[in-house]
N, C-alpha and C positions, 0 to 999 in steps of 0.2 A: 567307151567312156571310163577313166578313173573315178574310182568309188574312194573315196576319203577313209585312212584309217581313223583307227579310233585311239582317241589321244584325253590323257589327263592334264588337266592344266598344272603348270607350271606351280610349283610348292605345297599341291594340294596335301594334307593332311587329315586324314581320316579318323575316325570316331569310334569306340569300342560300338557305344550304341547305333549310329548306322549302320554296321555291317551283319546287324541281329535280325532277326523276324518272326515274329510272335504270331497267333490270333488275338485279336482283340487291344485294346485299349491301356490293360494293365501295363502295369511294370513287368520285367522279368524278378525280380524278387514276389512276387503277388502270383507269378502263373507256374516258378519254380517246382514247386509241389506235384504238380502234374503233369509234368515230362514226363516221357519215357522216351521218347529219340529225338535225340540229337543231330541233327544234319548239316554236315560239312562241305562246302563247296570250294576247294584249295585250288582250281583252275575254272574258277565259272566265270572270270573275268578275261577279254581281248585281249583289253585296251591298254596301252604303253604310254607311262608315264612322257612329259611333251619333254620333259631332259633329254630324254634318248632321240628324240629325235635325228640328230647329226650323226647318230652311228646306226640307226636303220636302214639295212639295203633299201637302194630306190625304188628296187623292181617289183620290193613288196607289196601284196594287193590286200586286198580288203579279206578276198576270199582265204588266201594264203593265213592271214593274220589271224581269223576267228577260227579254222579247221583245224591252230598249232596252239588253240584250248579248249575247251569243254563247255563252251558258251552258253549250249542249250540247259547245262543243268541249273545257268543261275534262274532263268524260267520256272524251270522244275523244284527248284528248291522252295521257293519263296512262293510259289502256289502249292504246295503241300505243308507249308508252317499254314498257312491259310486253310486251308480244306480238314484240317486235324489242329486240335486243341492240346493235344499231346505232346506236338512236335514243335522244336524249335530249328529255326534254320541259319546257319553262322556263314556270310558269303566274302573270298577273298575279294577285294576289288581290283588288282592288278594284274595282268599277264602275268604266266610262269615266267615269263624273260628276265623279271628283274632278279626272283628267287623263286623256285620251285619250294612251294610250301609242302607238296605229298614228298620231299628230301627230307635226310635228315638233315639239320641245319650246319655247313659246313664253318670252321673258322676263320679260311681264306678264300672266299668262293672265286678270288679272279684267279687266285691258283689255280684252283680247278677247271677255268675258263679256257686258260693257258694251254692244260693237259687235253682238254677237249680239243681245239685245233692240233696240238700236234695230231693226236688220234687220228683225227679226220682225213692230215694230211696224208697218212699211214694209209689209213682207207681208199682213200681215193684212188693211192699207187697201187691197189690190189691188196693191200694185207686183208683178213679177218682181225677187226676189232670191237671191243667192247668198251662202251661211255658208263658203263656203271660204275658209282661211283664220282663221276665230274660231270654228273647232268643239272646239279640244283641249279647252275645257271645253261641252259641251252640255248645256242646260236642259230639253230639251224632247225626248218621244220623236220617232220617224220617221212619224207618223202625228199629231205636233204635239201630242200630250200634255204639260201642264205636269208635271214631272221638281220641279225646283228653282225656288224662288216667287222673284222679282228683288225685292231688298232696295228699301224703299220709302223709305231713311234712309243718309246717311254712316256713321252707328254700324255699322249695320245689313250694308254692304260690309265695313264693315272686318275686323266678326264674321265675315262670311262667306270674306272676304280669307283671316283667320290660318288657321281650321279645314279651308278646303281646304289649305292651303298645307300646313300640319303632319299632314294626312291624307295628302298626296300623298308628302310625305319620310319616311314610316314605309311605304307600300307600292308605289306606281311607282317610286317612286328606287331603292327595292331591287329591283323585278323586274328595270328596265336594269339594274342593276351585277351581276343573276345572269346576265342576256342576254352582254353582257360578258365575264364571268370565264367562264363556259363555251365560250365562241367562242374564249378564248386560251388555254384548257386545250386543247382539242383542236387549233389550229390549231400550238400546240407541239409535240406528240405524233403529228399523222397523219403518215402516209407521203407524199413528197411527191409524187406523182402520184395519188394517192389521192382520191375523188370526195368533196365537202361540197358539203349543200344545208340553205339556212336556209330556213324554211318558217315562213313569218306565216299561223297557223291562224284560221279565221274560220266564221261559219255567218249565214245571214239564209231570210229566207223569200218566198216570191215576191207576198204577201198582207202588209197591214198591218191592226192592228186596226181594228175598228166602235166605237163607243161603248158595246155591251154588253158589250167583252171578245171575239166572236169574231173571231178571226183569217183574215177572208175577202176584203177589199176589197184585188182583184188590182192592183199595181202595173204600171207605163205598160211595155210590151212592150221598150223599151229595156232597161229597168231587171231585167227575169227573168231568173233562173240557167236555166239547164238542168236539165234533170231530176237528175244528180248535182255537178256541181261548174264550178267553173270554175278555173283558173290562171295568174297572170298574171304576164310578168317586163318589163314595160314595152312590150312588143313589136307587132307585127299578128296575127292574128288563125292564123297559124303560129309566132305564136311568133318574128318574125324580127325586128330590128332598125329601126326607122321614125324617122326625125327626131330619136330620141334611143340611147342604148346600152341594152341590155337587161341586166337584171341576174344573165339566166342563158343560156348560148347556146341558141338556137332548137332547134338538133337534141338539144339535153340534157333541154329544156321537151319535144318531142315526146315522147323515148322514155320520162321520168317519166310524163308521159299515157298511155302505151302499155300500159305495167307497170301501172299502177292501172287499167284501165280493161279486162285480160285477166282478173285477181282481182278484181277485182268481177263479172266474168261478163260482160261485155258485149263484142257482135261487134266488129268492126273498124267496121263501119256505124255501131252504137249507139255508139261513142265519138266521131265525129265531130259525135250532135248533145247527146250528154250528159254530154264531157269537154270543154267551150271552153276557148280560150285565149284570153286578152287582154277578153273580153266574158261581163257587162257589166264587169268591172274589170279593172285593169291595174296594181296594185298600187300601195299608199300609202307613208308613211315606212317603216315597220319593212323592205321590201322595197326600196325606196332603199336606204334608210341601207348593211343589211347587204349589198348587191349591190353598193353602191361600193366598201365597205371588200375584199369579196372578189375584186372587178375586175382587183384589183392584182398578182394571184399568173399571171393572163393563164394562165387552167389552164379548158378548156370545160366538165367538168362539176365546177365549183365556182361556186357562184351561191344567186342567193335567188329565191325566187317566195312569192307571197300563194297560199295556196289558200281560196276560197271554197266551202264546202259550202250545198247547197240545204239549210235546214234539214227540209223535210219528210223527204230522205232518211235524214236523223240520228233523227229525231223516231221513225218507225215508226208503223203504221197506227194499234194505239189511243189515242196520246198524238195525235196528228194528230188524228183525230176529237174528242179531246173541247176541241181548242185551236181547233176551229173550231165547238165550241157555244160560246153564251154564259156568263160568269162570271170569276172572277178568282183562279182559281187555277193553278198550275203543277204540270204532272207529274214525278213523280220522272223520270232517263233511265232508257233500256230498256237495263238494261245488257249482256244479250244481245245485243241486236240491235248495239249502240255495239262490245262485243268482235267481233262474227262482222268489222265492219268492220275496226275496227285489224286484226286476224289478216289480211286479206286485203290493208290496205296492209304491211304485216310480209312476206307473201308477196310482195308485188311487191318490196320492200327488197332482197330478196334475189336475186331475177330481174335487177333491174338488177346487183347483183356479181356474180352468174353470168356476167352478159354483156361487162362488163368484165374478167372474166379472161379470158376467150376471146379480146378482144380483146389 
């Protein structure tokens, strides 16, 4: 059976205030005061604007589509603004397809487009290459699945030129400018000794798909999470400073780890091998970007880090099971198991201001 992608209607354009999520009723000018994280969600959306449709491969599936973004954190996001009063959660609503918002924002991205197939085709013949650099727009899954068919005509670019272009300024443009306007809401309003952390939310899996759709072919051991998460502020592997600045200080990256990794239930032992720092990632643009901007206030626990979730840990036993048979559909999230989690990062939220007043 084909399972239907998922598709935005035709011209939609999005809202600074939809893409936000709060607890409660207020306004965000009214709950501003009382942030302290900020949570970012730059791939928690599938779904592909309905423009693109004439240049999506046929072959692509339902499963293929939601495993080439981070589906499960818009879940996770938007029930942890909920589960904590603290936290606000800001969600792209578009697939990376049209623009990868964890990029930096390129000038010409179908240049890059361009540069990407030649790559590719380099790749294929056997060379070693590298897409960094021309991934803000990627064609193709993590397991090299054709995504987006490469125009075989001028006409054909240019079609595909405008409809990203006008896809992407109805829904990334607007999630940076909600990214934005909520960072200077609150950055107007906190207290100033008062603790911010931006948080670039993400999920992958340790497996990429087979050709039949199951999700089993284990990636190179570099490349593995942990069993729950990894966080990374540019740092070593404590969290410390190496050759470049970190974007959150080392001791502020540890005790964030400490707090998430007592509510989650795990020893002091098991978060050593199942809360990393720095590996395998060390965080992209979004955790630049917003770690330079917040550098500047020269305050140790205000900073950004990328959190990376294992996604099997998001997933839960039977949606994991049935993503590792074959076929091509996507499970709903477990929304249980997605709350029990936010509730326990909500609990550590609060364990670190506990410990901050004491100090």
């Amino acid at each position: 059976m084909k399972h239907a992608l998922l598709w935005i209607e035709s011209g939609r354009r999005y809202s600074v205030e939809e893409l936000v999520f709060w607890q409660g009723q207020q306004t965000l000018a009214e709950v501003a005061a009382r942030i302290d994280t900020i949570v970012l969600g730059p791939h928690a959306s599938a779904a592909f604007p309905l423009e693109l449709k004439p240049f999506i491969a046929a072959e692509l599936s339902l499963r293929k589509q939601c495993d080439f973004s981070d589906c499960i954190t818009a879940s996770l996001g938007r029930a942890w603004a909920q589960a904590d009063a603290h936290t606000v959660y800001i969600e792209n609503p578009v697939s990376r397809l049209v623009l990868d918002a964890n990029r930096a924002p390129p000038e010409r991205p179908m240049d890059g487009l361009r540069e990407f197939y030649r790559r590719m085709a380099r790749q294929r013949a056997g060379e070693a290459v590298s897409f960094a650099g021309v991934d803000a727009v990627r064609p193709v899954t993590f397991a090299g699945e054709a995504v987006l068919l490469e125009p075989d005509s001028e006409a054909q670019w240019l079609a595909l030129g405008q409809a990203m272009s006008d896809a992407a300024a109805r829904t990334v443009a607007v999630y940076r400018a909600a990214c934005e306007a909520v960072l200077q809401a609150v950055l107007a309003q906190r207290p100033a000794d008062a603790a911010l952390r931006v948080i670039s939310l993400h999920d992958t899996m340790n497996t990429k798909m087979r050709a039949d759709g199951a999700i089993v072919m284990e990636r190179a051991p570099e490349d593995r999470l942990p069993n729950w998460a990894n966080l990374g502020n540019r740092g070593d592997d404590q969290g410390d400073a190496v050759g470049e600045p970190v974007t959150l200080a080392g001791s502020e990256l540890r005790r964030i780890a400490q707090a998430w990794g007592a509510t989650l239930g795990l020893s002091a032992e098991a978060q050593r091998r199942e809360l990393l720092l720095n590996h395998p990632y060390k965080g992209a643009y979004e955790t630049l970007h917003f770690g330079a901007r917040l550098r500047a206030l020269g305050q140790p626990a205000v900073g950004a880090l990328q959190l990376e979730f294992r996604r099997e840990a998001l997933l839960g036993p039977a949606a994991l099971a049935r993503l590792q048979a074959p076929g091509e559909d996507w499970p709903a999230p477990d929304e249980t198991h997605i709350g029990a989690i936010a509730a326990a990062l909500a609990q550590a939220g609060q364990a670190l201001r506990s410990c901050a007043g004491r100090g």
